[in-house]
N, CA, C and O atoms as CSV, one atom per row, in Angstrom:
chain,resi,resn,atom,element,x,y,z
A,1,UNK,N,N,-1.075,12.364,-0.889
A,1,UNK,CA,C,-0.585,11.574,0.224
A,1,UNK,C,C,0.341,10.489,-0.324
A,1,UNK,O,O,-0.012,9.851,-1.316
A,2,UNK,N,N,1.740,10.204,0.393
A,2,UNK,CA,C,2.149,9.468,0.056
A,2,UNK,C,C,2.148,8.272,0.778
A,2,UNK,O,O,1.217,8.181,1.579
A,3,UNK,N,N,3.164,7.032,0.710
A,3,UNK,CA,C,3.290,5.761,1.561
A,3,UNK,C,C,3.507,5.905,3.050
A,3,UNK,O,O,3.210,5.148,3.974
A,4,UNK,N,N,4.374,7.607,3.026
A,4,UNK,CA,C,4.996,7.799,4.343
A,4,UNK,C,C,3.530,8.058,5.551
A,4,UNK,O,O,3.192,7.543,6.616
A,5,UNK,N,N,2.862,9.384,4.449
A,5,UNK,CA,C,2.065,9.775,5.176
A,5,UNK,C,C,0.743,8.737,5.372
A,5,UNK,O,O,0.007,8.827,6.354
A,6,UNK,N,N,0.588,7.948,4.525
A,6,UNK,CA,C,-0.645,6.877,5.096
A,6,UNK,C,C,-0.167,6.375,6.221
A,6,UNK,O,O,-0.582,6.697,7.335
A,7,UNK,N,N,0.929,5.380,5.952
A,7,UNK,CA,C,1.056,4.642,7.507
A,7,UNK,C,C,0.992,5.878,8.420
A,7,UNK,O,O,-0.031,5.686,9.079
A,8,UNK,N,N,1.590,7.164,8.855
A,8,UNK,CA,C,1.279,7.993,9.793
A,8,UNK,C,C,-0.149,7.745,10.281
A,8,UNK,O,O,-0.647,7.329,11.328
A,9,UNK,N,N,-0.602,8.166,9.106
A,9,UNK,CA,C,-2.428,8.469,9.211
A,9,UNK,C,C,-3.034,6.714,9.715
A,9,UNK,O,O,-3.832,6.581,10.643
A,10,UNK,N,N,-2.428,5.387,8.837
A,10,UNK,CA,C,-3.115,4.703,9.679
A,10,UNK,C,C,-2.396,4.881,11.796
A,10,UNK,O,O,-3.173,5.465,12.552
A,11,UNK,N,N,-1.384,4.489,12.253
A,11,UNK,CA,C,-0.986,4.826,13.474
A,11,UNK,C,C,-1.766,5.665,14.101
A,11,UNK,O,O,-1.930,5.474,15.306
A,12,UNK,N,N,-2.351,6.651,13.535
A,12,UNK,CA,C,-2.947,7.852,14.205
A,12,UNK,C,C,-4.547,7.022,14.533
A,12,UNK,O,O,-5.143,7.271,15.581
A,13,UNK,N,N,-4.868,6.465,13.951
A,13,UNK,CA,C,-6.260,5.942,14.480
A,13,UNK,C,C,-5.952,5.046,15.386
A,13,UNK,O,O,-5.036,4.223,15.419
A,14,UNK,N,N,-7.088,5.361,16.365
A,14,UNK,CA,C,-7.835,5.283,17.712
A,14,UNK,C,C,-7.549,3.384,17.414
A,14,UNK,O,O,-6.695,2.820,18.098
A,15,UNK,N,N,-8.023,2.916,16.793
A,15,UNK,CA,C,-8.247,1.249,16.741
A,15,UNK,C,C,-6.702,0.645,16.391
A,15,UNK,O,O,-6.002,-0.166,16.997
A,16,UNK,N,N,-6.579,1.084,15.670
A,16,UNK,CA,C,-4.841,0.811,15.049
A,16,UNK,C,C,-3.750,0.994,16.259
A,16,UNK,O,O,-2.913,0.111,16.448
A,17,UNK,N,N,-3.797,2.283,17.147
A,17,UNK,CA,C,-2.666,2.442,17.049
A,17,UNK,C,C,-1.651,1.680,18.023
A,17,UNK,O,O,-0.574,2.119,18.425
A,18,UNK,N,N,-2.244,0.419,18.320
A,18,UNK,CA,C,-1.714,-0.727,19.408
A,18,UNK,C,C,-0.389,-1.282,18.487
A,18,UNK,O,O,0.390,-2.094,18.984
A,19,UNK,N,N,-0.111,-0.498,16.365
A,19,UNK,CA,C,0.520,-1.183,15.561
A,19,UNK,C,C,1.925,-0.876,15.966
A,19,UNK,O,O,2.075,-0.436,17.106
A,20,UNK,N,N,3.001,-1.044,15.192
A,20,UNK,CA,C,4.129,-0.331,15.393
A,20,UNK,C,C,4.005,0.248,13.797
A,20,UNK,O,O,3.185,-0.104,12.950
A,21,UNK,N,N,5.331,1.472,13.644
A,21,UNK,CA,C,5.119,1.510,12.446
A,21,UNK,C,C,5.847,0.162,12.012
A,21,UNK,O,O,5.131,-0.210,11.082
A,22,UNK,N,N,6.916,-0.837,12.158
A,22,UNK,CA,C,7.175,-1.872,11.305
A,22,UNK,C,C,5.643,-2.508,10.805
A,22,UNK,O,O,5.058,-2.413,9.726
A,23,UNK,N,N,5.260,-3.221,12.133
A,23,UNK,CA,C,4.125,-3.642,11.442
A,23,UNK,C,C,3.397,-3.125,10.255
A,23,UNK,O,O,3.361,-3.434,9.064
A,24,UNK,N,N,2.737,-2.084,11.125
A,24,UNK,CA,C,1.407,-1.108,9.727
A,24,UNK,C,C,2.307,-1.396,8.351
A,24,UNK,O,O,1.727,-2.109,7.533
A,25,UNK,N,N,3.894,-0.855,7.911
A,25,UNK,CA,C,4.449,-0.957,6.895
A,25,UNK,C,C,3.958,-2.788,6.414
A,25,UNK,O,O,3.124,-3.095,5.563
A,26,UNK,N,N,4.601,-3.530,7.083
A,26,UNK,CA,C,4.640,-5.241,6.674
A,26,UNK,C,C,2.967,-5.177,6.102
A,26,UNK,O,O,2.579,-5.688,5.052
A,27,UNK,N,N,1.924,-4.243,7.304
A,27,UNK,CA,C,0.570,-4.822,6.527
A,27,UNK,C,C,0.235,-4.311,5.088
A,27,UNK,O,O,-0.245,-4.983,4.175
A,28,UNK,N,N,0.549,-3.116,5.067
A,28,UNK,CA,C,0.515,-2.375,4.265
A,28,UNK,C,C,1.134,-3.153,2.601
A,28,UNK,O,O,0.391,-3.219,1.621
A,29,UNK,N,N,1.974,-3.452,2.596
A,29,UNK,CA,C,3.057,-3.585,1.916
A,29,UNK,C,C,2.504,-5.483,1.763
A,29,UNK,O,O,2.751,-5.983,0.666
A,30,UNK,N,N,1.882,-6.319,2.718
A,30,UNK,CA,C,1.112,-7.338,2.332
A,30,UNK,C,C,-0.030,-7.349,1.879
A,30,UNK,O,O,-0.413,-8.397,1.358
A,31,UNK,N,N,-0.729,-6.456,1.920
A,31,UNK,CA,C,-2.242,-6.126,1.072
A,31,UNK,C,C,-1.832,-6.303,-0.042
A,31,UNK,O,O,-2.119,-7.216,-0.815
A,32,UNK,N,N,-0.843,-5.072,-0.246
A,32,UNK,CA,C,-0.783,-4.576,-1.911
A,32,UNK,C,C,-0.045,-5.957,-2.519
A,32,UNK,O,O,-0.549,-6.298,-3.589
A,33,UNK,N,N,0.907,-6.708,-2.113
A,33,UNK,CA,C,1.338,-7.423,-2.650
A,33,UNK,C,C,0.763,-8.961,-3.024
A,33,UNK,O,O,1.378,-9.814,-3.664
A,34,UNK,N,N,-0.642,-9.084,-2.424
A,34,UNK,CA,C,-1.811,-9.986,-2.066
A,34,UNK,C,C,-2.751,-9.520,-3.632
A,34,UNK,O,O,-3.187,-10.264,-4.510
A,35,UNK,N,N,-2.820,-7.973,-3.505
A,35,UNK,CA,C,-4.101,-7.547,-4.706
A,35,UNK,C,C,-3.008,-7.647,-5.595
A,35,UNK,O,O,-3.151,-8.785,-6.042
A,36,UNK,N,N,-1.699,-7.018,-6.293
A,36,UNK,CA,C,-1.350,-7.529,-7.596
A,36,UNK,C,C,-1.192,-8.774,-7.466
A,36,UNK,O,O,-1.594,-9.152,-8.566
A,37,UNK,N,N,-0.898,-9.686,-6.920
A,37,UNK,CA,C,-0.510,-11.447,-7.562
A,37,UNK,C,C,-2.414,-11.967,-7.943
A,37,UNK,O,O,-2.978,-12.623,-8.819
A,38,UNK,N,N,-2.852,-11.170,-6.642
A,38,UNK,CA,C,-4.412,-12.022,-7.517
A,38,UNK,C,C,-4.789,-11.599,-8.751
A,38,UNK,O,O,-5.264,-12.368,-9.588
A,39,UNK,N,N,-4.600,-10.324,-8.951
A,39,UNK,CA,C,-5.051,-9.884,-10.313
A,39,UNK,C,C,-4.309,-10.078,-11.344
A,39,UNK,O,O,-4.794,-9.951,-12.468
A,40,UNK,N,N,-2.589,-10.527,-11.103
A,40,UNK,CA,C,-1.690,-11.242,-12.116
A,40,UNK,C,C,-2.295,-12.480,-12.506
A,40,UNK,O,O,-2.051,-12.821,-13.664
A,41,UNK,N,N,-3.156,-13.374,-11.704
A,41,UNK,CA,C,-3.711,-14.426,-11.819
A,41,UNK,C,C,-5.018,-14.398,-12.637
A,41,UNK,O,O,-5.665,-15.422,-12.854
A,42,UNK,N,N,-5.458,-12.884,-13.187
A,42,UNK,CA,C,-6.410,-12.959,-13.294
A,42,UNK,C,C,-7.996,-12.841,-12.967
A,42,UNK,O,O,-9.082,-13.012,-13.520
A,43,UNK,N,N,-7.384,-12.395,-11.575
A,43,UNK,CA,C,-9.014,-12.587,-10.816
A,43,UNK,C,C,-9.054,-10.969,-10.363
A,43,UNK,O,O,-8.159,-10.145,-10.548
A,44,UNK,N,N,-10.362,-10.757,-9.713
A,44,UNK,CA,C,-10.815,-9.170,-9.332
A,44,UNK,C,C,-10.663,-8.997,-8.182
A,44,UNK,O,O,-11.060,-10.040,-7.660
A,45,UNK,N,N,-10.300,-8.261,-7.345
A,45,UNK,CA,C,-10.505,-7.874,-6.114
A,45,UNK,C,C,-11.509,-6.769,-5.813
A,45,UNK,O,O,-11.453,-5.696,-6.413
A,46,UNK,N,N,-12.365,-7.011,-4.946
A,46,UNK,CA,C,-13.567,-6.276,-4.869
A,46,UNK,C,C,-13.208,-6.047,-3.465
A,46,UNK,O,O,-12.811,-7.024,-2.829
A,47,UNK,N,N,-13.290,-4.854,-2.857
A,47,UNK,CA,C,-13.524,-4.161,-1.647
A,47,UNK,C,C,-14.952,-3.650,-1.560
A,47,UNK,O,O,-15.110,-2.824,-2.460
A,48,UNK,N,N,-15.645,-3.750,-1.106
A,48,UNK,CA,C,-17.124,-3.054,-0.699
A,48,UNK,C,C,-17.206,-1.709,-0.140
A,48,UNK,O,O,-16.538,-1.705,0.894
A,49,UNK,N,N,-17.618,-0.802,-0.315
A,49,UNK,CA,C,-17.620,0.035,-0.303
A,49,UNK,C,C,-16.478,1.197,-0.975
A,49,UNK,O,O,-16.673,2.405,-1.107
A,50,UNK,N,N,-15.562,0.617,-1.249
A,50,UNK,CA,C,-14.033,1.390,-1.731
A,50,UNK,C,C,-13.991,1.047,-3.276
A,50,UNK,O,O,-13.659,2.073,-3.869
A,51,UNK,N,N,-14.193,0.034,-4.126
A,51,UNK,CA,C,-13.693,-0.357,-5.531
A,51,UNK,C,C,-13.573,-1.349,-5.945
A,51,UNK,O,O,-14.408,-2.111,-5.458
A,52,UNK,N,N,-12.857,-1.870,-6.728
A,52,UNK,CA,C,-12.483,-3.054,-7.273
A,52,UNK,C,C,-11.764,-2.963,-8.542
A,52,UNK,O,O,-11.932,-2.448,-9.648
A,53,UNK,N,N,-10.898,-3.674,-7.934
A,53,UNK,CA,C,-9.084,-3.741,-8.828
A,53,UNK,C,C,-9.139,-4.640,-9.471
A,53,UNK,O,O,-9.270,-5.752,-8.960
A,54,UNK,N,N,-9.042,-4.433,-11.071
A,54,UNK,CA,C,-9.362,-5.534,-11.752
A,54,UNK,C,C,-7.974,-5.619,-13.330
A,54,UNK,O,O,-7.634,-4.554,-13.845
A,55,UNK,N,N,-7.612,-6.442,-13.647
A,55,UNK,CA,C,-7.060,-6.832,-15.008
A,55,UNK,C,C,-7.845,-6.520,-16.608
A,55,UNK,O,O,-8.779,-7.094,-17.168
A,56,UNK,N,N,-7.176,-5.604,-16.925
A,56,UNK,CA,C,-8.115,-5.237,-18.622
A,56,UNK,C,C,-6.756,-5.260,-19.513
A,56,UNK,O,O,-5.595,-4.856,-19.450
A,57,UNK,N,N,-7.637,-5.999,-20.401
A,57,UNK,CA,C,-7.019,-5.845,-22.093
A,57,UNK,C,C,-6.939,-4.420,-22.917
A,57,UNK,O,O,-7.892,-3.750,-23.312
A,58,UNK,N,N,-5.240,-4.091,-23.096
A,58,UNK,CA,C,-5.169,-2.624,-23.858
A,58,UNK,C,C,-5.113,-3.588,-25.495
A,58,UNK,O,O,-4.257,-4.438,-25.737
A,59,UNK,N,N,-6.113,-3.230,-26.344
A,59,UNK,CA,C,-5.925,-3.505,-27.953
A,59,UNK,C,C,-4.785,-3.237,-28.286
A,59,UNK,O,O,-4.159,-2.432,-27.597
A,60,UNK,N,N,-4.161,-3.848,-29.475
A,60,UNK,CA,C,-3.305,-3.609,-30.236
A,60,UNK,C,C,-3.602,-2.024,-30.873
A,60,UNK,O,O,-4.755,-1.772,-31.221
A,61,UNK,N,N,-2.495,-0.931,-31.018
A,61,UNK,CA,C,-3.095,0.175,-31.929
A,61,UNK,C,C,-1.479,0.845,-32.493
A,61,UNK,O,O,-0.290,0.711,-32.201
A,62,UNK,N,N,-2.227,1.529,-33.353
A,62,UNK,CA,C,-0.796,2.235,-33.933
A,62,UNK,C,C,-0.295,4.023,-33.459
A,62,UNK,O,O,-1.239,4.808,-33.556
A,63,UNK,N,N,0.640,4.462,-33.129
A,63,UNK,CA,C,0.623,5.312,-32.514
A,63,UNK,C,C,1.434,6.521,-33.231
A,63,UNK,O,O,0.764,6.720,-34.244
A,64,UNK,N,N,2.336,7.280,-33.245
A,64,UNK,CA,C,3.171,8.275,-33.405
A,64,UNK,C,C,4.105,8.543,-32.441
A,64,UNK,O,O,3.935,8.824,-31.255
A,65,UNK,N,N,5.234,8.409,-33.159
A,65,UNK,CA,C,6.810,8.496,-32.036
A,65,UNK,C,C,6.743,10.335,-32.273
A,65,UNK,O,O,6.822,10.964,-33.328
A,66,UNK,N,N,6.630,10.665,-31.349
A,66,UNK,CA,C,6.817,12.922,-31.150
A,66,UNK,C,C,8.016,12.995,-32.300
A,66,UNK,O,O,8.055,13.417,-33.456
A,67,UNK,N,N,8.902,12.419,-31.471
A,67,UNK,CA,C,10.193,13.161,-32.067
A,67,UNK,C,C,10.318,13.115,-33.561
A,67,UNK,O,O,10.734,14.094,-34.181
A,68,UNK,N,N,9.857,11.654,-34.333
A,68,UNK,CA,C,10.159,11.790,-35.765
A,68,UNK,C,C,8.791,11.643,-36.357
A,68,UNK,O,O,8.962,11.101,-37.449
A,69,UNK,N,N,7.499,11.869,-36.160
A,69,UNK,CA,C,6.627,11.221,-36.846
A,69,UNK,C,C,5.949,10.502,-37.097
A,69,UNK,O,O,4.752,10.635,-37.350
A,70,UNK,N,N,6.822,9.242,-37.073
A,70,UNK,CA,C,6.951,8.031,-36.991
A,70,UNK,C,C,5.818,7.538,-37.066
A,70,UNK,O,O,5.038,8.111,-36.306
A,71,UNK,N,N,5.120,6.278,-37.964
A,71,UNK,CA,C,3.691,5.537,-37.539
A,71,UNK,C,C,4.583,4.156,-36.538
A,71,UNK,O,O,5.329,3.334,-37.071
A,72,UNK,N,N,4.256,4.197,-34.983
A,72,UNK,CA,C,4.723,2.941,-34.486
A,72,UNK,C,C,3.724,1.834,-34.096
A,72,UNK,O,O,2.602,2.213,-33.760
A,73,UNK,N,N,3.981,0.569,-34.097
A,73,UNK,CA,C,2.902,-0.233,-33.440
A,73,UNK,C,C,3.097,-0.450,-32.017
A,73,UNK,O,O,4.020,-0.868,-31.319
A,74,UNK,N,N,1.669,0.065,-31.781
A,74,UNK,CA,C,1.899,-0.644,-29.721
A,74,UNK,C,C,0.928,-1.749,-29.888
A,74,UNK,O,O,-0.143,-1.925,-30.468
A,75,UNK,N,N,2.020,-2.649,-28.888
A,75,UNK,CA,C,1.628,-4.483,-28.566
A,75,UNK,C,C,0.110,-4.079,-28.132
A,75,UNK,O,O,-0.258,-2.995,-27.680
A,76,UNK,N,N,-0.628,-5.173,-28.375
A,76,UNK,CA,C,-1.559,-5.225,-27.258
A,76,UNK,C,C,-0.785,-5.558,-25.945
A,76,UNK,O,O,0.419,-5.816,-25.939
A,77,UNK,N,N,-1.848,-5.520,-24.449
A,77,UNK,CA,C,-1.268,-5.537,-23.400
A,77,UNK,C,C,-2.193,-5.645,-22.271
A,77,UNK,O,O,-3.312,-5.145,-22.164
A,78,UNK,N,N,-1.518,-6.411,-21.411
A,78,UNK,CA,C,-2.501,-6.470,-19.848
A,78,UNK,C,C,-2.477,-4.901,-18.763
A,78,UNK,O,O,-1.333,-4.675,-18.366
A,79,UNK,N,N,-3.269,-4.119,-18.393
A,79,UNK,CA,C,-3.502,-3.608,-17.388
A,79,UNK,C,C,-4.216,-3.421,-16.494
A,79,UNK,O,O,-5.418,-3.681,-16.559
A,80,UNK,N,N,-3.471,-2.780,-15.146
A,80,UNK,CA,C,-4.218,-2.950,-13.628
A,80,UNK,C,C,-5.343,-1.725,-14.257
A,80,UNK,O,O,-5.105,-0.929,-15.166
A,81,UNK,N,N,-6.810,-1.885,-13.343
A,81,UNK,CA,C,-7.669,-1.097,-13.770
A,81,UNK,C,C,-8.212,-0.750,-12.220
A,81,UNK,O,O,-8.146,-1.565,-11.300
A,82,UNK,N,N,-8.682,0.409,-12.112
A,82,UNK,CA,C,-9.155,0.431,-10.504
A,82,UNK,C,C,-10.629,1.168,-10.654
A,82,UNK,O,O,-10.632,2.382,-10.858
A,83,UNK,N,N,-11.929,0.423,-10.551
A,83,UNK,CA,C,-13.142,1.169,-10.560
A,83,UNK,C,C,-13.672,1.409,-8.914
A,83,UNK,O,O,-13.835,0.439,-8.174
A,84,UNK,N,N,-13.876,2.599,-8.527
A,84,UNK,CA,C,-14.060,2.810,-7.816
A,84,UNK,C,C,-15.975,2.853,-7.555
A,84,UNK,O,O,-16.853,3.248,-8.323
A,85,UNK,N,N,-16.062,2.311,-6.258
A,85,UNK,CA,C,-17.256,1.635,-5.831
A,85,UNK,C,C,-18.490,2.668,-5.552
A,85,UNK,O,O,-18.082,3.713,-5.045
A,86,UNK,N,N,-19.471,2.640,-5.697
A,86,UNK,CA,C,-20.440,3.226,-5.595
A,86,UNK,C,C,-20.827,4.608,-4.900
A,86,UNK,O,O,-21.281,5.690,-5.272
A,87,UNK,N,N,-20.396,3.992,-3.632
A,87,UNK,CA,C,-20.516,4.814,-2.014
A,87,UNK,C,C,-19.178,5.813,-1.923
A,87,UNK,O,O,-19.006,6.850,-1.282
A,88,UNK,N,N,-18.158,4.953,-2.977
A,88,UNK,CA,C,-17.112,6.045,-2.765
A,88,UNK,C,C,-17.377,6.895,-4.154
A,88,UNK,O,O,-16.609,7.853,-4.059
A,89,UNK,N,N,-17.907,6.975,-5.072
A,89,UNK,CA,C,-18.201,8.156,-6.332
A,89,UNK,C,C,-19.460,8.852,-5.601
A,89,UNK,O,O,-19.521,10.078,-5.697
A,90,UNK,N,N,-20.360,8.255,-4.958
A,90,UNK,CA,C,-21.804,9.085,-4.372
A,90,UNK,C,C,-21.066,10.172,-2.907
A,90,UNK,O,O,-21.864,10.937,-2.366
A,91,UNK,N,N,-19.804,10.153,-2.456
A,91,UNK,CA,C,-19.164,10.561,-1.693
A,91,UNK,C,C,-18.436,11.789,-2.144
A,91,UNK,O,O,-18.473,12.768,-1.398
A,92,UNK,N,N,-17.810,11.854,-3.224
A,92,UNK,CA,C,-17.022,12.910,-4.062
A,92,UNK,C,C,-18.549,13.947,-4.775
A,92,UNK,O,O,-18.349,14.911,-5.515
């Protein structure tokens, strides 16, 4: 599913669909831009029942460039991490 087809799918529900698609897009598109700045900040976002989007440390490590061999160093580094919540792994 992509961006197109979610907002469809949200519009299509019974509770929602009083939205326009501008709106659903603006909400859509303000969530996500709400969960990365908090987690740029550092902090977790926890949804209940769905997951929680959180900031992790990649170590410093040394790697191999394909093309030549190569021993290269990769930086350490910040990444987005997404653990998904209880009710949604007891669901799959």
């Amino acid at each position: 599913m992509n961006r197109k087809e979610l907002l469809e799918t949200i519009l299509k529900n019974k509770e929602l669909n009083h939205l326009t698609k501008k709106d659903a897009d603006k909400l859509l598109t303000t969530t996500f831009e709400i969960i990365k700045k908090t987690i740029k900040k550092g902090e977790d976002v926890s949804l209940v029942g769905f997951g929680t989007f959180a900031r992790a440390k990649r170590a410093a490590r040394t790697g191999v460039n394909p093309a030549t061999g190569e021993k290269i160093k990769i930086p350490a580094k910040k990444v987005p991490k997404f653990r998904p919540g209880k009710a949604w792994k007891d669901m799959l």
